[in-house]
Backbone as XML, in Angstrom:
<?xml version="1.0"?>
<chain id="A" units="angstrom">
  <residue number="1" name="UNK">
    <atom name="N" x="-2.147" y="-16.226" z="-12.300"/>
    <atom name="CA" x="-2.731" y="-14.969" z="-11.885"/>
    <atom name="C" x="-3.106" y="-14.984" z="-10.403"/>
  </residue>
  <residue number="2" name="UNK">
    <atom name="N" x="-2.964" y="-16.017" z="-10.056"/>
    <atom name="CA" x="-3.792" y="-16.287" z="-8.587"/>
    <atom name="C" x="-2.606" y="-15.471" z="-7.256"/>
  </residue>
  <residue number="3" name="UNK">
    <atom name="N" x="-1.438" y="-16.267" z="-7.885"/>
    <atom name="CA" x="-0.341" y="-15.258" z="-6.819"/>
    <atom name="C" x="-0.536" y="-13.962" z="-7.505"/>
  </residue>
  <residue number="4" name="UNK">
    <atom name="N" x="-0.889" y="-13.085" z="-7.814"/>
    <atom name="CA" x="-0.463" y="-11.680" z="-8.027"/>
    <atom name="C" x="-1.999" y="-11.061" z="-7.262"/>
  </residue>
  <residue number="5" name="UNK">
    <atom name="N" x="-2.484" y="-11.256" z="-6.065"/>
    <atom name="CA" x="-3.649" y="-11.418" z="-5.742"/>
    <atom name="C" x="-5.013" y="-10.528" z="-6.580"/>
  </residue>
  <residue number="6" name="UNK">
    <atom name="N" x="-4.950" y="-11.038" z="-8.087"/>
    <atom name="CA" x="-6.037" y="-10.982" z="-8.163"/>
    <atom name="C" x="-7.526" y="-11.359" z="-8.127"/>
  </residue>
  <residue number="7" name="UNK">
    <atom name="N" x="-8.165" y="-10.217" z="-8.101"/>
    <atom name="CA" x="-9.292" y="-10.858" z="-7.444"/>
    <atom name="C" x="-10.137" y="-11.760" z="-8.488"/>
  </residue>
  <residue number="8" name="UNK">
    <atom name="N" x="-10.942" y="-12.790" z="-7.638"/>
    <atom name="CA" x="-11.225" y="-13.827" z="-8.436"/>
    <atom name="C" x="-12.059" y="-14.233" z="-9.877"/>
  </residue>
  <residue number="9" name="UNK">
    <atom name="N" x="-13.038" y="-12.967" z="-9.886"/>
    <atom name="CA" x="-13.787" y="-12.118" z="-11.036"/>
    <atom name="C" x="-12.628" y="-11.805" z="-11.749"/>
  </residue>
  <residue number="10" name="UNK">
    <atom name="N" x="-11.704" y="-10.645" z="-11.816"/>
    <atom name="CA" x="-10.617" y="-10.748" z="-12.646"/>
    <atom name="C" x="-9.842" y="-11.636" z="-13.072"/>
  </residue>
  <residue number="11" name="UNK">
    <atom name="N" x="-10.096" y="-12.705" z="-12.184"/>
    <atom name="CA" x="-8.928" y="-13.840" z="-13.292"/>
    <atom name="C" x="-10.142" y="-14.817" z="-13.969"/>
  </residue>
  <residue number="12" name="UNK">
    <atom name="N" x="-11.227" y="-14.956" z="-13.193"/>
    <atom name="CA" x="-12.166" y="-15.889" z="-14.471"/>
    <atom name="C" x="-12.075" y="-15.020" z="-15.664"/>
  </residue>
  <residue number="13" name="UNK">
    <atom name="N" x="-12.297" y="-13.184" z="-15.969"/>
    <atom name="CA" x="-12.729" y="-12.771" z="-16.810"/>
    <atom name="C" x="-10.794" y="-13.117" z="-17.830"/>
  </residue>
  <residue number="14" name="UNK">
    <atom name="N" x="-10.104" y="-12.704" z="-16.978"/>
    <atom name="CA" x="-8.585" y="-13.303" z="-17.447"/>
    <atom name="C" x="-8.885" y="-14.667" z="-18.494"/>
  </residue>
  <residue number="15" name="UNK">
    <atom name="N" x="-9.494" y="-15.961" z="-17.122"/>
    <atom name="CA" x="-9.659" y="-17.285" z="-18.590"/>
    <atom name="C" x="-10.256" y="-17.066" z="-19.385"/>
  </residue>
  <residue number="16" name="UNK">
    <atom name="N" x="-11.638" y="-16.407" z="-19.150"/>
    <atom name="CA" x="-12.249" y="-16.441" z="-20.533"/>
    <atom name="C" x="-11.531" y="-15.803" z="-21.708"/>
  </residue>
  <residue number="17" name="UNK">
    <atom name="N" x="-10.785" y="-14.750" z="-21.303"/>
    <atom name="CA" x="-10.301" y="-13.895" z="-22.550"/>
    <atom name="C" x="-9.512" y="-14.921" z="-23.046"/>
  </residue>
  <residue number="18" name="UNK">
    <atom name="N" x="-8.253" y="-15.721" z="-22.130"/>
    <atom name="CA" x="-7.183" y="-16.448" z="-22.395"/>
    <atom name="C" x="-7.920" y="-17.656" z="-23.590"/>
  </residue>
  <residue number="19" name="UNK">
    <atom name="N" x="-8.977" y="-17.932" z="-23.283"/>
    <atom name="CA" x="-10.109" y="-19.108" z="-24.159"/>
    <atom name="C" x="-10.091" y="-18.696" z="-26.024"/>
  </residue>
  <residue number="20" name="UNK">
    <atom name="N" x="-9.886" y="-17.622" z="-25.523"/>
    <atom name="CA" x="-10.863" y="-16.862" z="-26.814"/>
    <atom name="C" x="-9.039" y="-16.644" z="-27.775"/>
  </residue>
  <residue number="21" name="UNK">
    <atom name="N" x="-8.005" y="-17.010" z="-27.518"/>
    <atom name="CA" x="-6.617" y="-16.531" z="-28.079"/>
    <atom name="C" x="-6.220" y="-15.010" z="-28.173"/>
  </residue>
  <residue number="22" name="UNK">
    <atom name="N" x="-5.556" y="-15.112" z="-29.431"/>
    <atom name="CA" x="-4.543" y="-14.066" z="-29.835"/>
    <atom name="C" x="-5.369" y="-12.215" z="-29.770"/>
  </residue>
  <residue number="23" name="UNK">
    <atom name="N" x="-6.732" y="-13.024" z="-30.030"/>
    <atom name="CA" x="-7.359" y="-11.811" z="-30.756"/>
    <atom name="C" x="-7.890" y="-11.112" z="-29.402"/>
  </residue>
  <residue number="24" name="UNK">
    <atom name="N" x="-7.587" y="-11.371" z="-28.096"/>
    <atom name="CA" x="-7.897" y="-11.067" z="-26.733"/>
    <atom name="C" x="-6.655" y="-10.429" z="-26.524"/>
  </residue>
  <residue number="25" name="UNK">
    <atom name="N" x="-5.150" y="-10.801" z="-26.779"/>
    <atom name="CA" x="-4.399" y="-9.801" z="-26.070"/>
    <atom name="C" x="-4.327" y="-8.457" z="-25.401"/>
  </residue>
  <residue number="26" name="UNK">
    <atom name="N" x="-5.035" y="-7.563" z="-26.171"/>
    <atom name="CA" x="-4.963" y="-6.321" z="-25.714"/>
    <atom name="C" x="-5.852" y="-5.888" z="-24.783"/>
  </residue>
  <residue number="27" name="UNK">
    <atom name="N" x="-6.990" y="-7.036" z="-24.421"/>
    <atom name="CA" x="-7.547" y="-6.650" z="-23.569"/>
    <atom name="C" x="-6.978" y="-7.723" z="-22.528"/>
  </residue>
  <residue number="28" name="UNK">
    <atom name="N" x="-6.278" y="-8.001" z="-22.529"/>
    <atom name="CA" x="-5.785" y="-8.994" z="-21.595"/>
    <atom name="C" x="-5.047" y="-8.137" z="-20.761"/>
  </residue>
  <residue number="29" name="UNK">
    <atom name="N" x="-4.172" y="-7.638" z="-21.794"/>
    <atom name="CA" x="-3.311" y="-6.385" z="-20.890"/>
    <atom name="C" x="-3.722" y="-5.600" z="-20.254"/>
  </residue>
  <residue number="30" name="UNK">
    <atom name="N" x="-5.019" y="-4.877" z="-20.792"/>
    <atom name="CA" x="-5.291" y="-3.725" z="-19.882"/>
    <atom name="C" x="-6.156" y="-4.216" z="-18.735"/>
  </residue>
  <residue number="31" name="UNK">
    <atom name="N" x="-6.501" y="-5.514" z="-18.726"/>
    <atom name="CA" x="-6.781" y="-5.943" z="-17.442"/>
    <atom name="C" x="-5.692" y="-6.024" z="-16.432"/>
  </residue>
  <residue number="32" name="UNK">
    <atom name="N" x="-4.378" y="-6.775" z="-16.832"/>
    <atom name="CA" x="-3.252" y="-6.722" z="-16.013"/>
    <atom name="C" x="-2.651" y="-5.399" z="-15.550"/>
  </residue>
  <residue number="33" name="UNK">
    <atom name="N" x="-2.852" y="-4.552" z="-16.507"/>
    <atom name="CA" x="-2.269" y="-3.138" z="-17.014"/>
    <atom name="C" x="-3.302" y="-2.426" z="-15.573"/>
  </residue>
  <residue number="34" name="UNK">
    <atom name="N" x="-4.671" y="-2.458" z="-15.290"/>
    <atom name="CA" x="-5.831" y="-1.697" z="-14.391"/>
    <atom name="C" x="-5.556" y="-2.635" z="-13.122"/>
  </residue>
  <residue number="35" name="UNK">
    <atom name="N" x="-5.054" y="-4.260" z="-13.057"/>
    <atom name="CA" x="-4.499" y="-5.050" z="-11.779"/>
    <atom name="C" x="-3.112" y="-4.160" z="-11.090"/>
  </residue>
  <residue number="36" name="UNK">
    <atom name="N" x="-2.584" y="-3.881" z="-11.932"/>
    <atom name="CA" x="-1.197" y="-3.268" z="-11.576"/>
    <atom name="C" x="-1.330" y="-2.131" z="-11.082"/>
  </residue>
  <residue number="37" name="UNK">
    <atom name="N" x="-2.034" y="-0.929" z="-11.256"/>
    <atom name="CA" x="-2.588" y="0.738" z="-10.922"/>
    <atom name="C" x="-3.253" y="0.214" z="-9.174"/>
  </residue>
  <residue number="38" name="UNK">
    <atom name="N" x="-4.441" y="-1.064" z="-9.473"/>
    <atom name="CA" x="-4.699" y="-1.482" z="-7.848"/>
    <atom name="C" x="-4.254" y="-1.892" z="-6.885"/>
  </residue>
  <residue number="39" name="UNK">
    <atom name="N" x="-2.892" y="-2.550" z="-7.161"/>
    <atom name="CA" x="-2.110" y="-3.048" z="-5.959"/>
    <atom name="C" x="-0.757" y="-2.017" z="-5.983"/>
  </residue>
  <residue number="40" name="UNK">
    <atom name="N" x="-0.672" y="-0.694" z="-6.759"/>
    <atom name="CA" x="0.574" y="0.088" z="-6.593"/>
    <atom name="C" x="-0.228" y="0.943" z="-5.902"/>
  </residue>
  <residue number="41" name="UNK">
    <atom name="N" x="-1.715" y="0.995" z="-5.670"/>
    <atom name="CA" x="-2.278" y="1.898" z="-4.956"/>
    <atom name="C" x="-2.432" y="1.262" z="-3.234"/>
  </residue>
  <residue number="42" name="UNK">
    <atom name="N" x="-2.861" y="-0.151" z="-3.572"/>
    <atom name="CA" x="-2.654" y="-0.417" z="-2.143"/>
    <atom name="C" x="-1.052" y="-0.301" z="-1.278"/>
  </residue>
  <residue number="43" name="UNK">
    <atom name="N" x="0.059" y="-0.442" z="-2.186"/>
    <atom name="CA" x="1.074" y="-0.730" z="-1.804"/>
    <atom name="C" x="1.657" y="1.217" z="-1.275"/>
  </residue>
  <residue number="44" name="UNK">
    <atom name="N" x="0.983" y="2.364" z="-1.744"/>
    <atom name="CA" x="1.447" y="3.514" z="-1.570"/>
    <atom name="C" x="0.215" y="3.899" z="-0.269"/>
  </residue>
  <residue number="45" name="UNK">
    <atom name="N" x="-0.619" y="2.812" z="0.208"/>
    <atom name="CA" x="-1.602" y="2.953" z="0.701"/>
    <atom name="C" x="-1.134" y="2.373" z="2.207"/>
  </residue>
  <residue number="46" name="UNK">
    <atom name="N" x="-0.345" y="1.297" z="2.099"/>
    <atom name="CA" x="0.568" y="0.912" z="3.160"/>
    <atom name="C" x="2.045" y="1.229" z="3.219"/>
  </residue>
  <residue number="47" name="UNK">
    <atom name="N" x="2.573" y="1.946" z="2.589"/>
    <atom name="CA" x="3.678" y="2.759" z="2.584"/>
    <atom name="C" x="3.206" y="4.394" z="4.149"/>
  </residue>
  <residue number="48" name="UNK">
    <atom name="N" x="1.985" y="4.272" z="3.686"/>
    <atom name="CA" x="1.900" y="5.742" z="4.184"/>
    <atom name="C" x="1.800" y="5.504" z="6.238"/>
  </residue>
  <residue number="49" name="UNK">
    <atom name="N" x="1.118" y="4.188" z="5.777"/>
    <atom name="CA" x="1.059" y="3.259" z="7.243"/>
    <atom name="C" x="2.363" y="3.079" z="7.973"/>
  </residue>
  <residue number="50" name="UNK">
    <atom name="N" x="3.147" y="2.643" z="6.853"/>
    <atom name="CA" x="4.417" y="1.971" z="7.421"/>
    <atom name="C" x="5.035" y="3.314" z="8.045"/>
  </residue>
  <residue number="51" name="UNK">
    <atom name="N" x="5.141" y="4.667" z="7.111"/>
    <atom name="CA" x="5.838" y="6.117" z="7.682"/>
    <atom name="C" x="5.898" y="6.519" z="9.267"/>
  </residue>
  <residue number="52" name="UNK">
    <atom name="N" x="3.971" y="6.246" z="9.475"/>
    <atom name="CA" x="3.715" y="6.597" z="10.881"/>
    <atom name="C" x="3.983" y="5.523" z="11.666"/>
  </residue>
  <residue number="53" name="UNK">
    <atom name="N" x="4.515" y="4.433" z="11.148"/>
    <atom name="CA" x="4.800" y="3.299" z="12.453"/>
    <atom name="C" x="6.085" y="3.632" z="12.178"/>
  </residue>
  <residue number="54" name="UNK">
    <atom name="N" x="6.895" y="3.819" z="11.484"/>
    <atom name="CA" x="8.321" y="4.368" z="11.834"/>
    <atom name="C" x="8.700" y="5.681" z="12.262"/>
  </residue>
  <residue number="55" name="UNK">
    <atom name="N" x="7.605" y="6.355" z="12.123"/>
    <atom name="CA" x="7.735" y="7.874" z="13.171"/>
    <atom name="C" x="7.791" y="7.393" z="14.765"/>
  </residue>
  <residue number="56" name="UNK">
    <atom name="N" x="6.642" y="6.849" z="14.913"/>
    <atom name="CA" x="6.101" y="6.214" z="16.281"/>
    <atom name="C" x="7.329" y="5.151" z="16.885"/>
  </residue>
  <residue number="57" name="UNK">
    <atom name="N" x="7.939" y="4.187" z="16.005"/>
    <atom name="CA" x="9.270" y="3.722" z="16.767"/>
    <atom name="C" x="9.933" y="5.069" z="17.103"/>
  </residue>
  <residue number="58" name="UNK">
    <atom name="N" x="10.395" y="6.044" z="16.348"/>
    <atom name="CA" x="11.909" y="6.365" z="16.262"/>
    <atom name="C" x="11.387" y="7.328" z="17.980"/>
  </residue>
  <residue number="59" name="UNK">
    <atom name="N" x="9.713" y="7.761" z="17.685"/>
    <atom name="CA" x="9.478" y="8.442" z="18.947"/>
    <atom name="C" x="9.447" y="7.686" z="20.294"/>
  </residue>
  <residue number="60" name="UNK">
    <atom name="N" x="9.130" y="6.499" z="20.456"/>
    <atom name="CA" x="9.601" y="5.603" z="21.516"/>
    <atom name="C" x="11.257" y="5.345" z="21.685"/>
  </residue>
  <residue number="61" name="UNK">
    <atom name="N" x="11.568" y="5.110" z="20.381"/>
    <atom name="CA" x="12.901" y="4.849" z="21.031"/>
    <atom name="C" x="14.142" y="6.077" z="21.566"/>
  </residue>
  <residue number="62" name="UNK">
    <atom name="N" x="13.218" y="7.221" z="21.337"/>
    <atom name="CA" x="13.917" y="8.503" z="22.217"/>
    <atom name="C" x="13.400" y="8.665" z="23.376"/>
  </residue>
  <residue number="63" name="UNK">
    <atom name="N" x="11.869" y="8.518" z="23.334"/>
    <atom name="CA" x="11.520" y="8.606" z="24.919"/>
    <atom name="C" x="11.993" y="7.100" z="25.475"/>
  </residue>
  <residue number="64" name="UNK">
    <atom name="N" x="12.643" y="6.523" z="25.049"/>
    <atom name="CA" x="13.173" y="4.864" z="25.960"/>
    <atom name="C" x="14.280" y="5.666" z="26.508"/>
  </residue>
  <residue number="65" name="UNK">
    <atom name="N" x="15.085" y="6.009" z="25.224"/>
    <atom name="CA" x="16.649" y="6.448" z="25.948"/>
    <atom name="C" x="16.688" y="7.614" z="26.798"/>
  </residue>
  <residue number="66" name="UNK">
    <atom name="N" x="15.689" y="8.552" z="26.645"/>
    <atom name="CA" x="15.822" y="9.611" z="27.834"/>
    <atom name="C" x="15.177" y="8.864" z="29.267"/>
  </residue>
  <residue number="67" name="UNK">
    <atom name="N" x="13.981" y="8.178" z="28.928"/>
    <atom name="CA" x="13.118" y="7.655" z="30.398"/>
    <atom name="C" x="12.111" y="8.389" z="30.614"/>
  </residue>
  <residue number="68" name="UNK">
    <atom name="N" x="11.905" y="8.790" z="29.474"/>
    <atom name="CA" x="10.501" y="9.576" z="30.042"/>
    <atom name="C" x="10.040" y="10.055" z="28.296"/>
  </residue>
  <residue number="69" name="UNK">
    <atom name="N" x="8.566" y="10.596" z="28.375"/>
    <atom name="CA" x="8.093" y="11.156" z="27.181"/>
    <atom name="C" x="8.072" y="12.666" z="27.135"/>
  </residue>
  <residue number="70" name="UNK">
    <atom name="N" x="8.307" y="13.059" z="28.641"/>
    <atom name="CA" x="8.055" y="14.232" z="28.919"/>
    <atom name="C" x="9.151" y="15.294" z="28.562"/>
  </residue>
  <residue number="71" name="UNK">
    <atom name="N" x="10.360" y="14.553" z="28.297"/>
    <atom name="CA" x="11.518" y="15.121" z="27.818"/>
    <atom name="C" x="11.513" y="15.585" z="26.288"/>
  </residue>
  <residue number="72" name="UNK">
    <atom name="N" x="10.534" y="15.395" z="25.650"/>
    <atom name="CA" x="10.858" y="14.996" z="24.137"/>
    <atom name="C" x="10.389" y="16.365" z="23.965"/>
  </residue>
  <residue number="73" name="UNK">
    <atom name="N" x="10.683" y="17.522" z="23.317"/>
    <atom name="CA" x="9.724" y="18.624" z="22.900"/>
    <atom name="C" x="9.536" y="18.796" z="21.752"/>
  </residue>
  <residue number="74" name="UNK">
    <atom name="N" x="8.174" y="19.442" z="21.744"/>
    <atom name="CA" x="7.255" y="18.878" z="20.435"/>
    <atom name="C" x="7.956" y="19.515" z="19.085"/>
  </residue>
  <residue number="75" name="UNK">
    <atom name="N" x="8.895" y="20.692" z="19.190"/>
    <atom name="CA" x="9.874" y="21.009" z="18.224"/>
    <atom name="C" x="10.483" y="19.900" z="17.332"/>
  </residue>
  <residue number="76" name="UNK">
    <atom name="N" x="10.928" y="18.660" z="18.059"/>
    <atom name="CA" x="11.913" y="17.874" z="18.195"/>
    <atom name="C" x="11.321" y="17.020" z="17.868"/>
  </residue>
  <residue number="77" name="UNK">
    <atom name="N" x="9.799" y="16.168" z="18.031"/>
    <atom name="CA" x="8.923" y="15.165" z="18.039"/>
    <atom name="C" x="7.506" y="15.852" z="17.576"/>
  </residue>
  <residue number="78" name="UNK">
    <atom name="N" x="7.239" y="16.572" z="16.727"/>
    <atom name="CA" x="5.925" y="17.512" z="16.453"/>
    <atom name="C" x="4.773" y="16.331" z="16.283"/>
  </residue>
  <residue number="79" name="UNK">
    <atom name="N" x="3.348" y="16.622" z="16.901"/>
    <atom name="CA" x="2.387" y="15.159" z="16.562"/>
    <atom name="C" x="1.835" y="16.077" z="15.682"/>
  </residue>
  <residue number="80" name="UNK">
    <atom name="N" x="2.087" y="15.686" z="14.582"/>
    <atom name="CA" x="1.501" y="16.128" z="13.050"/>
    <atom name="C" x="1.811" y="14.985" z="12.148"/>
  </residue>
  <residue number="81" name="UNK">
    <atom name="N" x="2.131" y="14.057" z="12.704"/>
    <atom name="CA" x="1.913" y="12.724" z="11.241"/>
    <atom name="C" x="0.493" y="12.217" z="11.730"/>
  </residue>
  <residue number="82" name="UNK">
    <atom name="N" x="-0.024" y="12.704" z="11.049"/>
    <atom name="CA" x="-1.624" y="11.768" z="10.498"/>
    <atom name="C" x="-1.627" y="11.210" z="9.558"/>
  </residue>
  <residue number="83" name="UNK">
    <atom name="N" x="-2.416" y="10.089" z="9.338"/>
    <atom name="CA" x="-2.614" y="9.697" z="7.767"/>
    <atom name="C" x="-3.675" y="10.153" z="7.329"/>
  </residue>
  <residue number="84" name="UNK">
    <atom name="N" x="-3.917" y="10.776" z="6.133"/>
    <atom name="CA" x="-4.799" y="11.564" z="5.538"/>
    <atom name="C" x="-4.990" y="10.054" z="4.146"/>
  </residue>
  <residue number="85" name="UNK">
    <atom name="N" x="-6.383" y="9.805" z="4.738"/>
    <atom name="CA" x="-7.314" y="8.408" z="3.798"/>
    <atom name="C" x="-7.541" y="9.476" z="2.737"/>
  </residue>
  <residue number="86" name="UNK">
    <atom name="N" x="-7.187" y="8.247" z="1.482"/>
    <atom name="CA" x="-7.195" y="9.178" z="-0.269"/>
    <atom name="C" x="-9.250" y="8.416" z="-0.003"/>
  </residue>
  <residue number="87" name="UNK">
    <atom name="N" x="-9.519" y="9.452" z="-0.533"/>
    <atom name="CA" x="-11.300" y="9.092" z="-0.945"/>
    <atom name="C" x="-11.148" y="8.854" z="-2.770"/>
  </residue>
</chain>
């Protein structure tokens, strides 16, 4: 459990269940099952990161090839990627 970075409270509560056998499975799962919902959230959480650093290349690498930023019009390059933080 340790590579799938969970956190360290979740995997003691993991051994203890694992201690206890068969009759723990199902809550075993929905611990793995509520681990899995937290790191597909961090992972759509740095997806949204990764978007605006690949907006931000593709916008450097047009103002590289023209030589200037001043060429780029905002039609063409609009600054409207923000990341909007999920609360």
């Amino acid at each position: 459990m340790k590579y799938s970075i969970m956190p360290i409270e979740q995997i003691k509560e993991f051994v203890v269940l694992n201690s206890q056998g068969d009759c723990t499975l199902y809550k075993r799962l929905e611990l793995i099952l509520k681990h899995r919902e937290n790191v597909q959230k961090k992972i759509d959480g740095l997806n949204k990161y990764m978007e605006h650093i690949n907006y931000k290349v593709d916008y450097f690498t047009m103002a590289c090839e023209l030589g200037t930023e001043k060429e780029l019009k905002k039609q063409q390059y609009p600054n409207h990627f923000y990341i909007k933080e999920d609360k």
